[in-house]
N, C-alpha and C positions, 0 to 999 in steps of 0.2 A: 599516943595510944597504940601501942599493939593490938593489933586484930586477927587473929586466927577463924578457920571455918567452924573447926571442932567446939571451941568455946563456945561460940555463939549459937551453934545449932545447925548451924546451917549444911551443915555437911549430912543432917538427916531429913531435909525439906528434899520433894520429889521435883526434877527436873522442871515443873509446869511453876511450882510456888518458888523454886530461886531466878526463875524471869520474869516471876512478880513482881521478887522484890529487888531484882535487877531494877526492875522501870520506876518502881517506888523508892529508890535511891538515887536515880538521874531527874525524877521531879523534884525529887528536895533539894537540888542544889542550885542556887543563886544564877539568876539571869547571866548577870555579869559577874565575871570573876576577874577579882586583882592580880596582875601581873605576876605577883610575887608568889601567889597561891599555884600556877603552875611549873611544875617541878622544868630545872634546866634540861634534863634528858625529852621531855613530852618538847620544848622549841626543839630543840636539835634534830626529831624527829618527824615535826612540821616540816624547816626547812631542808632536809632529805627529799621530803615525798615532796616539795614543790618544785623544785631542781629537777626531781624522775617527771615528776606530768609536763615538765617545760622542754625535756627534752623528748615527749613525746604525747604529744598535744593531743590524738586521737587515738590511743591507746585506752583510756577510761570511756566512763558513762556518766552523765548526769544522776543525781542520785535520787528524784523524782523520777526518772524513768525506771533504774534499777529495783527502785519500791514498788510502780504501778505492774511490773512486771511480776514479779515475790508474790502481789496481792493480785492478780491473775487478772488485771485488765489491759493488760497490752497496752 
């Protein structure tokens, strides 16, 4: 299936309703996903960014922190 923005409309939804349905498209997708369903470039790009955080261990944030901070509770 090709997907473009314009076909679908989406290119005329205001910034607020395409992070709707940004979220309403990461709920519709399956708990678990089969191996084969993520594409080779998304591994190769896992193990990139584990390599970079191994070689530098306290360089990130936990992502629980990085949220409670975004949503203003420190």
């Amino acid at each position: 299936m090709s997907v473009n923005i314009e076909a679908l409309g989406i290119d005329r939804l205001t910034v607020g309703e395409r992070l709707e349905l940004i979220e309403k498209i990461w709920d519709s997708l399956p708990a678990d996903i089969a191996p084969g369903d993520v594409p080779p470039w998304h591994m190769a790009e896992l193990a990139r960014r584990c390599v970079a955080a191994e070689a530098q261990p306290g360089l990130g944030k936990p992502w629980r922190e990085v949220l409670s901070r975004l949503e203003g509770q420190s």
